[in-house]
N, C-alpha and C positions, 0 to 999 in steps of 0.2 A: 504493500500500500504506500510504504513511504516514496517508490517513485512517478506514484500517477499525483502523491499528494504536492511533491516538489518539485516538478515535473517540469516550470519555467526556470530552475536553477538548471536544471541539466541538458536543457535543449538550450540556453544562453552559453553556456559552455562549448556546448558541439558549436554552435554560431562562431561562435570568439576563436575555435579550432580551424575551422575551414575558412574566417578570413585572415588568419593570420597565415594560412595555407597560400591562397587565391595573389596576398601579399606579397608572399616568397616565389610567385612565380612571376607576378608583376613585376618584381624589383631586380631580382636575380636571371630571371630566364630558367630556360629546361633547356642542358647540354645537350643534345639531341646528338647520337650517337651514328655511323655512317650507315645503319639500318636506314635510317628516313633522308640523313642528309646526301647520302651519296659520297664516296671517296676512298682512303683508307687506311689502315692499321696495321702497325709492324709491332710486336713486340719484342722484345730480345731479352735475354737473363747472361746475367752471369756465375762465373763460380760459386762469390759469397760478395756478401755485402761490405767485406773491406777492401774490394778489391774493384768495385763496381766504380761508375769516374761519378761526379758530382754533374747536376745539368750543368751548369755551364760551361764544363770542359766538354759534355756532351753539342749543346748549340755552338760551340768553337770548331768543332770537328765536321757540324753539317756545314756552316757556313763555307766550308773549306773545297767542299764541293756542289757551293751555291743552292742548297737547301734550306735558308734560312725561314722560308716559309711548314716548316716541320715542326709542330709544338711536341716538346718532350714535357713525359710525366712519370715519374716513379711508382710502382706497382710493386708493393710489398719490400722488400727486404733485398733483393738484387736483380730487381729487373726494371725494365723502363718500358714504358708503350708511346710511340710515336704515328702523328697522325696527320694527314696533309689530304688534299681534295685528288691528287693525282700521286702515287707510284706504281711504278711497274716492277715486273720480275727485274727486269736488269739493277732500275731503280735500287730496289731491295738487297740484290747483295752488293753494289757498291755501297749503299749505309752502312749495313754492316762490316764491310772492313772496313770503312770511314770508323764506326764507333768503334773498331777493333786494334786500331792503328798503335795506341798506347804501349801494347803490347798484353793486354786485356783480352782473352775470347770474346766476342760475345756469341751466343749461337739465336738460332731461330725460335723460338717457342707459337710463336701467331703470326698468320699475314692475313690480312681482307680484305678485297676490294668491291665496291659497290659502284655502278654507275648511281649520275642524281636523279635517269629518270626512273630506275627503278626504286630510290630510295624515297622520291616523291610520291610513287605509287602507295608503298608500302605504308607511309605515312595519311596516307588517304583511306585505304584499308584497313589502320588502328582506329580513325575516328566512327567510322562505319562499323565497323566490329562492335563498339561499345556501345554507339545507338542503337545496334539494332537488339543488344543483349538487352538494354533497359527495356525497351517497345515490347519486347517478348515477355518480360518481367512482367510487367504493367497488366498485359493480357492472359498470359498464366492467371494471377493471382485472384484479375477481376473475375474470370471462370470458375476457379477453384472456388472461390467466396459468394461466388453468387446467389447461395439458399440465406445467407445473414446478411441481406442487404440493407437493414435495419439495428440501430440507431444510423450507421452508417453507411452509404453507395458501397457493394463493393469495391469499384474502381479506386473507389477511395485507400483502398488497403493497399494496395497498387502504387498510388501517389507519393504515400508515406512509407512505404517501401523502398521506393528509388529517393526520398528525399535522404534517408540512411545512406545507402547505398553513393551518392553523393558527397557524403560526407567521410566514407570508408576509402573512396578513391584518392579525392583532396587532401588528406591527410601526406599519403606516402607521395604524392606528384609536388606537393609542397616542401618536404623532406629531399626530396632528390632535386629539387632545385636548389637548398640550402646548398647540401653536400658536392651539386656540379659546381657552384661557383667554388667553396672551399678546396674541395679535393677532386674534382674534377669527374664525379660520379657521373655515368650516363645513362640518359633516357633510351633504350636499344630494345630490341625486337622482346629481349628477355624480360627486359621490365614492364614491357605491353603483356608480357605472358601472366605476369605475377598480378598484373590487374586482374585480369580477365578471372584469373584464380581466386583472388577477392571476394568479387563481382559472387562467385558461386557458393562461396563461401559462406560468404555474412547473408546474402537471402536467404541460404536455407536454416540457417538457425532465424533468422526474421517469422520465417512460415512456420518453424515450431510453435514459435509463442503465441501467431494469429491462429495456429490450429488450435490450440488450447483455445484462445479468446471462443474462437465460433463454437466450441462445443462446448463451453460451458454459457454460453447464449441460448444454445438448444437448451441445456439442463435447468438455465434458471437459477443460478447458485447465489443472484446477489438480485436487486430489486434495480442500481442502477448500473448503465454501463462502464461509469469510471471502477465501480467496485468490479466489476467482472474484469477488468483490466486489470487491478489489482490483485485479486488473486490470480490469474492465469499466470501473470509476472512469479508471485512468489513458488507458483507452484512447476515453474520453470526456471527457474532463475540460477540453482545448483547445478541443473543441468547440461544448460548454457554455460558455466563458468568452467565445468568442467571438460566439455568438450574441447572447449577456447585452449582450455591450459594443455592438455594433453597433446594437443597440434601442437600450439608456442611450443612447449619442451622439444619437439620434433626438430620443428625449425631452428632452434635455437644451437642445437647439434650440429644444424647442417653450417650455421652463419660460424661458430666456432672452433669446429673442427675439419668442415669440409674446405675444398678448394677456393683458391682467388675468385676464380672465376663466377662462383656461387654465393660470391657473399652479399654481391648488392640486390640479388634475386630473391635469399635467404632474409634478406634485412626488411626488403618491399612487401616481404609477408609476412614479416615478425606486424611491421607496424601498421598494415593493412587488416589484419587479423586481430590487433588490439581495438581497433577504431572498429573493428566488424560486432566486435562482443560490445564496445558500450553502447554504439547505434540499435542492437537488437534489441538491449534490455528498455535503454534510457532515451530512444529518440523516435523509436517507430510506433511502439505502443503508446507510448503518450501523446505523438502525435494525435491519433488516432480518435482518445478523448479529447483533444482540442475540436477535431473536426465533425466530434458529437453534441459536443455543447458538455460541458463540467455538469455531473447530476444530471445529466438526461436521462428520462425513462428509457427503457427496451421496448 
């Protein structure tokens, strides 16, 4: 009861979360990775990280062979990833003995190359992708609800479903725009993946909690709709937390033990997945008695 009772503290909160989101993409940008932008990616490692050269003996050594359009960045403990709108195979390994020159190996670990108008496509096909999961969201839910269309529209369920849902995406697309500008994290095909993971995620604990709501509507178990919100919440709520946690532990393996390459994928879901469990509990159901009216009969 206590969250359908406080119910504009915790929807001002999601608020204050998604635009301090919506902020960080304003302000910062989203490093858009050569998935959407087109171009490509070299990475290199070396032996150990005391033997690895510093960037700027790095940008000294491309300049050297007129690549100073190549931004280098450091990727863990002895490796760098380097990234320019055009290289080629030849390109590729004159870099490499460019960075090798010291008398440092460096070997190959990643190359990619993307043309722009496939990476424009791609990026057109992420935003499609997402629309069209919510639109299906929307009309799932309003079919599925359709017998409780009272206090409120099914479609309505729908609504406040994706307004969650919303708030479960903005979360991590705000964070990854922090992180591009600090550290250079990117927005890439895999992090469109880890939405889209989200996305399936946080609805279907959403629809536990509205299946409870409609069947204890059928039953009758409270006189008005906030109260049947209330308890459907309390009588989900373990449930919810639990499932939530037993993933997080999952993910949290993967971001701290698994590879580089997993970790910003691993992190999009840690923090996608936190935002999925408060929106279930504290931003869809209560929506829900907003758009009944507080103290509405059934």
């Amino acid at each position: 009861m206590i969250i359908v009772k406080h119910r504009f503290i915790f929807l001002s909160i999601a608020a204050l979360m998604v635009i301090a989101s919506w902020g960080a993409v304003a302000y910062f940008g989203l490093n858009l990775g050569i998935d959407f932008t087109g171009g490509a990616i070299l990475e290199v490692g070396y032996p150990s990280a005391a033997v690895r050269p510093t960037v700027a003996v790095m940008k000294e050594s491309l300049a050297t062979i007129e690549r100073s359009d190549i931004t280098v960045q450091p990727l863990g403990d002895d490796s760098y990833v380097m990234r320019a709108k055009d290289i080629s195979v030849a390109d590729k390994d004159l870099i490499t003995q460019t960075v090798s020159a010291s008398g440092t190996p460096a070997t190959v670990k990643r190359f990619d190359s993307i043309g722009p108008s496939i990476g424009s496509e791609l990026g057109t096909k992420a935003l499609l992708a997402i629309g069209l999961v919510l639109l299906l969201i929307i009309a799932y839910i309003a079919f599925a609800f359709r017998k409780v269309s009272r206090p409120v529209a099914s479609w309505k369920y729908g609504i406040a479903a994706i307004i969650a849902l919303v708030h479960d995406i903005s979360i991590p697309i705000g964070l990854f725009a922090y992180l591009g500008y600090v550290r250079g994290a990117e927005v890439n095909s895999l992090f469109l993946t880890a939405l889209l993971a989200i996305l399936g995620l946080s609805v279907s604990d959403t629809i536990v909690v509205f299946d409870r709501i409609r069947e204890n509507l059928q039953r009758r178990v409270a006189t008005t709709f906030s109260d049947t919100v209330g308890i459907s919440l309390n009588q989900t709520f373990v449930r919810s937390l639990n499932t939530s946690l037993t993933t997080l532990i999952a993910l949290c393996g993967v971001y701290f033990l698994g590879g580089e390459s997993t970790k910003d994928f691993a992190l999009a879901l840690i923090v996608g997945m936190a935002a999925g469990t408060y929106s279930s509990l504290f931003i869809a159901s209560p929506l829900l008695v907003l758009f009944s009216g507080e103290g509405k009969k059934k």
